[in-house]
C-alpha positions as CSV (number, residue, x, y, z in Angstrom):
1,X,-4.2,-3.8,21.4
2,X,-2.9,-1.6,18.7
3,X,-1.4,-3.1,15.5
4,X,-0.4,-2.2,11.7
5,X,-2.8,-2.4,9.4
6,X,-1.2,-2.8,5.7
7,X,-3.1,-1.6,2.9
8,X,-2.2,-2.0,-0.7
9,X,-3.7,-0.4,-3.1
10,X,-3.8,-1.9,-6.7
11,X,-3.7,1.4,-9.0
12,X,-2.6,2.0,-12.6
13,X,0.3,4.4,-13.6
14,X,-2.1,7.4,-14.3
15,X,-3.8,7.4,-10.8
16,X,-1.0,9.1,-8.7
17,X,-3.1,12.0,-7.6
18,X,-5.6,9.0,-6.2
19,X,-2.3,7.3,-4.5
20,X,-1.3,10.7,-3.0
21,X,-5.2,10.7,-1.4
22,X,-5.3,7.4,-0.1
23,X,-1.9,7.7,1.4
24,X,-3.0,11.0,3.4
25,X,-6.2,9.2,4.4
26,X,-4.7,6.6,5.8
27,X,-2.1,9.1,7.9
28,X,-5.7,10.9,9.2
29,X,-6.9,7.5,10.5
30,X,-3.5,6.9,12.0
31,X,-3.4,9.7,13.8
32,X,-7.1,9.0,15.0
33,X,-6.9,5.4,16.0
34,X,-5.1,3.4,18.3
35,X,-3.9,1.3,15.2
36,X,-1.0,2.1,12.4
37,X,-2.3,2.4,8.5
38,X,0.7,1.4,6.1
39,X,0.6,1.8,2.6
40,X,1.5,-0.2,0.2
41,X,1.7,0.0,-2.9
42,X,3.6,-1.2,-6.7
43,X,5.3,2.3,-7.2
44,X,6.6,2.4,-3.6
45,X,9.2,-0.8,-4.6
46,X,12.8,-0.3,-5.4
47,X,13.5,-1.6,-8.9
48,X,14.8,-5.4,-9.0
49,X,16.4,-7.2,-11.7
50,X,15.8,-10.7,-12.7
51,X,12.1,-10.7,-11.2
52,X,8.6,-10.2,-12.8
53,X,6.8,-7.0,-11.9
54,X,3.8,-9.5,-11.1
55,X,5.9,-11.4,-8.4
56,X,6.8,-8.4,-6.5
57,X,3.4,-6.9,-6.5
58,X,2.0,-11.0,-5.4
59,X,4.7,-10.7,-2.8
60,X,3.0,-7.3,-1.3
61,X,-0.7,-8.5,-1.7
62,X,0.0,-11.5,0.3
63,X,1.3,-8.8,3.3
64,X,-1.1,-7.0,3.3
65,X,-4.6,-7.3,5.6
66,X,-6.6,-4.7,3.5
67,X,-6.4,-4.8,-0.7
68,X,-8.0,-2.1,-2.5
69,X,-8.2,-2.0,-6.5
């Protein structure tokens, strides 16, 4: 039975060209497999006001079924 995979990926600012690589990786296997590869990932969140970077990024880890740092 196909399903989505989520996959964050914990990265510092300075790693975007790493981001940009694990992002197209996960298209391939998409496109290979039965199942969905999501990212996710800090930078991909709209800015809020009134919460701590820390929460949002807690509030993606505990989505997703793959973490990667």
């Amino acid at each position: 039975m196909p399903r989505t995979i989520r996959v964050f990926f914990a990265s510092p600012g300075d790693l975007e060209e790493e981001r940009h690589l694990v992002q197209e990786a996960l298209q391939r296997l998409s496109s290979r497999s039965p199942h969905t590869f999501e990212y996710l990932g800090y930078e991909e969140l709209k800015a809020h006001t009134g919460s701590r970077p820390q929460d949002l990024i807690n509030a993606l880890v505990d989505q997703c079924d793959v973490f990667l740092a």
